[in-house]
C-alpha positions in Angstrom: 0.0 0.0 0.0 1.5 3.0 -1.3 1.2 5.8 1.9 2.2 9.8 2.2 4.6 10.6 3.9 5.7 14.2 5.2 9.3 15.4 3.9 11.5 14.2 0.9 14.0 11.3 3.9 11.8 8.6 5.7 12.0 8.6 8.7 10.0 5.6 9.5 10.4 2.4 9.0 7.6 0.0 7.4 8.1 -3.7 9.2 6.3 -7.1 8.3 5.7 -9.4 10.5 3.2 -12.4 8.9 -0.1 -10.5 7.8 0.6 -7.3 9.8 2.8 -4.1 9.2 3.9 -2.0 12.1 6.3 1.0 11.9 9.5 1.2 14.0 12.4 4.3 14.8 15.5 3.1 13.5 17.2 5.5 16.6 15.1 3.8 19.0 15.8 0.6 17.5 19.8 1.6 17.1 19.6 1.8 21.3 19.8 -1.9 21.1 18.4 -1.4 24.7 14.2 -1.9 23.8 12.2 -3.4 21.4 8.8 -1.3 20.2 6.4 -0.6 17.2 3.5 1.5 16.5 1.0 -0.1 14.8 -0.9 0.1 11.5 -4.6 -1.0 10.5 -2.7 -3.7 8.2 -2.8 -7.6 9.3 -5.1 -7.8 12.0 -9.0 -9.7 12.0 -11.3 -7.0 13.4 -13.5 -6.1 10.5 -16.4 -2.4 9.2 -14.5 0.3 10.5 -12.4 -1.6 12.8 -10.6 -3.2 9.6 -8.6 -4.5 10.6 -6.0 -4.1 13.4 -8.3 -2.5 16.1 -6.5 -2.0 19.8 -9.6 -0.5 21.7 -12.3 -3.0 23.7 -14.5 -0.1 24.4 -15.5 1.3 20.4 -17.6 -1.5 20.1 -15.7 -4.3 18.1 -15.9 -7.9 19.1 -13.5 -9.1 22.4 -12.2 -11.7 20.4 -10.8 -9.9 17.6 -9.2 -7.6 19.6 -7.7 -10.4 21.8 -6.2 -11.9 18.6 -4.8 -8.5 17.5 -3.1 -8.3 20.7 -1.6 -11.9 20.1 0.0 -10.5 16.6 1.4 -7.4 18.2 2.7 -9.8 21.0 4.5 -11.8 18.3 5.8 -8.7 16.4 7.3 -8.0 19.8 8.5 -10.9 20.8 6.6 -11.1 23.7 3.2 -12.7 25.5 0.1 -11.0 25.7 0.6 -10.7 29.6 3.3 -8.6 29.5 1.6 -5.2 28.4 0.1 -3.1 30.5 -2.7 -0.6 29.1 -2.7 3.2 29.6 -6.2 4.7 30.4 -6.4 7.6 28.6 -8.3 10.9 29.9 -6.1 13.5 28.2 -4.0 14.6 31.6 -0.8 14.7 32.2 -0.7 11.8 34.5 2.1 9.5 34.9 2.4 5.7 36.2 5.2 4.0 37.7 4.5 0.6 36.2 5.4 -2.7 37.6 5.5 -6.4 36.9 2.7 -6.1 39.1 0.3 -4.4 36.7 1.1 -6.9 33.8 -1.6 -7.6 31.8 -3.8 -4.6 33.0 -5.7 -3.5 30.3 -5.7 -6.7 28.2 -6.2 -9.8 30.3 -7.2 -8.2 33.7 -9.1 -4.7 34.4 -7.2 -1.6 35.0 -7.0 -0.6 38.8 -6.3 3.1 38.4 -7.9 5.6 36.1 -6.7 8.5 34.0 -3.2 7.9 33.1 -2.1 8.5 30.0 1.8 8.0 30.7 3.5 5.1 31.9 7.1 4.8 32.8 9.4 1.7 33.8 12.9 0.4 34.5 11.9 -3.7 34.4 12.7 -5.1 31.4 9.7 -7.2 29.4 7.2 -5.2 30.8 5.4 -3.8 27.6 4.1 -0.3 28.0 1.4 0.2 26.3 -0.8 3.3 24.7 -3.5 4.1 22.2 -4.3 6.6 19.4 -6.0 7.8 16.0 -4.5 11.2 16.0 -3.2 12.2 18.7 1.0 12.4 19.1 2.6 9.3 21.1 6.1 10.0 22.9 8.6 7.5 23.4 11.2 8.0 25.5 14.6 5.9 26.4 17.2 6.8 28.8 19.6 4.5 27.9 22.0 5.4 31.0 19.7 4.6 33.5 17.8 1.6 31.5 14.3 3.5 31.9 11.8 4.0 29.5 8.0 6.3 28.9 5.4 5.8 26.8 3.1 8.7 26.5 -0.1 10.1 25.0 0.2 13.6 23.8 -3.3 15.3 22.3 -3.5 19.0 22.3 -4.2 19.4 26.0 -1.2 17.0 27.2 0.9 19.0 24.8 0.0 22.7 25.8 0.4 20.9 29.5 3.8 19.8 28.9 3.3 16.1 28.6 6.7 15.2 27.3 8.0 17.4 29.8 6.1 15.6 33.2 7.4 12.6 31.3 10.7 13.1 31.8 10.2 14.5 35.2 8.8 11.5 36.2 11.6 9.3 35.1 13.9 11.6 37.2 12.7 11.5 39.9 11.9 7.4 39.9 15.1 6.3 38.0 17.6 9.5 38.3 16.8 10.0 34.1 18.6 12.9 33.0 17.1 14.5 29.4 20.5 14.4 28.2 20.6 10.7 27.9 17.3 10.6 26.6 16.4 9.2 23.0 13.3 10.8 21.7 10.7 9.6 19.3 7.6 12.0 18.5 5.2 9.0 17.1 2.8 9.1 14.0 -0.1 11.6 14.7 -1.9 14.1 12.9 0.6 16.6 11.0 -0.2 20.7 11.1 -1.8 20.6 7.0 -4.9 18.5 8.8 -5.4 19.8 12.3 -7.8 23.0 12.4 -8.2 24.0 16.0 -10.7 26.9 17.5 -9.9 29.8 18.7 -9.8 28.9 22.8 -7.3 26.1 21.8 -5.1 28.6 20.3 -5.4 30.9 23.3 -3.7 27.9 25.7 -1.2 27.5 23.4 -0.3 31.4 22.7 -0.5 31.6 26.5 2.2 28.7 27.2 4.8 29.2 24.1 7.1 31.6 23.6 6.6 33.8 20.6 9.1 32.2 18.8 8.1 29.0 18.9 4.2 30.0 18.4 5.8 31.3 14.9 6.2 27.4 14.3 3.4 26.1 15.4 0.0 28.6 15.0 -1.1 29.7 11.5 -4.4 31.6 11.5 -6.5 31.2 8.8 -9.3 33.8 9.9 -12.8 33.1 11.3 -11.5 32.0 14.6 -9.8 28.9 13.3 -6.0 28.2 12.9 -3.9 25.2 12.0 -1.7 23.6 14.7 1.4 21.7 14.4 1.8 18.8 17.6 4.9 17.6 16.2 6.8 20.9 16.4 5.3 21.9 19.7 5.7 18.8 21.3 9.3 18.6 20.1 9.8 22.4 21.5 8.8 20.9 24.8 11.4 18.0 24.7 14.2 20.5 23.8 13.0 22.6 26.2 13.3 20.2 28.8 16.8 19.2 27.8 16.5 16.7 25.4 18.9 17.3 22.4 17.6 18.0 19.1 19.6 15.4 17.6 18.1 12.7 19.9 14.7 13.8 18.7 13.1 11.5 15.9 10.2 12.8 15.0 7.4 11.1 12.6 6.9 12.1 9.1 3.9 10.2 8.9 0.5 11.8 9.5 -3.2 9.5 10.5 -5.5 11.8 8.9 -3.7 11.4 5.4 -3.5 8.2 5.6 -6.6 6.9 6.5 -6.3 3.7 5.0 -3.2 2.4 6.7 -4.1 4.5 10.0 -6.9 4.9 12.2 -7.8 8.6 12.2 -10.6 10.2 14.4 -11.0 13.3 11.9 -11.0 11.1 8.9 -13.2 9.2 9.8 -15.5 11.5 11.6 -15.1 8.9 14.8 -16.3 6.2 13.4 -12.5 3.8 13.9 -10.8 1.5 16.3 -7.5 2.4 17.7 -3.8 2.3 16.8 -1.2 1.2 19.7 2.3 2.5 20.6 4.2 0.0 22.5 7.4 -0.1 24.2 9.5 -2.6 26.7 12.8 -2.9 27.9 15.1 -5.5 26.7 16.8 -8.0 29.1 20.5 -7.4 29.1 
């Protein structure tokens, strides 16, 4: 399937594994520290507008397809089903210090906390797990302190510093420091697609510097502008201390790419969900 892609150097890479494709970060992947994917709508058995790799058991697909479509993404990984451990996603800034305790939350056993929509972790197999159809994922490794996040960035976690509390989280659990961190802004909706209202733009002219704003806010008159996640979000990184240069950040967007990718505007709601996974590899 033939998809568009943002810039003229991929920076994404498209992965097989039987029936399904999944896209990876070659810098996340050159850590040699974690295995991880983000997944496409290719290879899975959910079918209407859950075709076919759907990750949510609340939009109304069946249980079972979604249970087998968690035992492909398993295999991609290299892992079992139990290990992952489900985010539940409320657009705050919340962060979970994830355990081998909570394996399987969110798959094989009910979640026993609410509203987190970032997990952290320093045990290796534990696979952190988070959902999306437009909003921005954030991985995060710190490969000196063998820690990783997984987080889910919309418009309110970004204006709110998401990638930030992230980080801040890791510090102060595992010592992380944003100067050993390597980045990756995940596949998301890109600036060209995302018309926001005016009371959107006000939190984010009220949180970024002028400069940055430049970047990110185009008005296009009538109370609407266009907003760019992938450059705010990676402001927030760099602002936090994360090199540039450690930053990967997608060049793939949902909405133009219905198709392969589950997109809330695209498809006026009616989808399943994508996933962003992450774990730690034993050393």
């Amino acid at each position: 399937m033939k998809i568009v892609r943002k810039g003229s150097h991929p920076i994404l890479e498209r992965k097989r594994q039987g029936e399904m494709e999944y896209l990876s970060f070659p810098a996340l992947e050159a850590t040699g520290m974690v295995g991880h994917l983000f997944s496409t709508r290719i290879g899975g058995v959910s079918q209407g507008i859950f075709s076919t790799m759907n990750l949510s058991y609340v939009r109304g697909d069946d249980k079972e397809a979604v249970d087998e479509n968690f035992r492909r993404i398993a295999d991609a990984l290299e892992r079992r089903v139990s290990d992952f451990v489900c985010s539940d996603q409320t657009h705050t800034t919340h962060i979970r210090v994830v355990t081998s305790q909570d394996k399987g939350k969110g798959v094989l056993y009910p979640k026993d906390y609410r509203e987190v929509d970032g997990l952290i972790t320093n045990e290796p197999g534990i696979v952190l797990s988070t959902f999306y159809a437009d909003c921005v994922p954030l991985y995060l490794v710190d490969t000196k302190n063998r820690a990783i996040g997984l987080s889910h960035s919309g418009w309110r976690g970004t204006v709110s510093r998401m990638g930030a509390c992230t980080l801040e989280a890791m510090s102060q659990t595992y010592g992380t420091r944003p100067e050993d961190v390597t980045a990756a802004i995940g596949p998301s909706i890109r600036m060209d697609c995302y018309e926001v209202s005016e009371d959107v733009a006000a939190a984010f002219q009220a949180e970024f510097t002028k400069e940055i704003l430049e970047e990110i806010l185009l008005e296009k008159g009538g109370g609407k502008y266009q907003l760019n996640l992938w450059r705010a979000n990676q402001a927030v990184l760099e602002e936090a201390g994360v090199s540039k240069s450690q930053i990967s950040i997608t060049d793939i967007c949902t909405c133009c790419n219905p198709d392969y990718l589950f997109s809330h505007r695209a498809s006026e709601g009616k989808r399943g969900n994508l996933g962003a996974f992450l774990y730690i590899k034993k050393g």
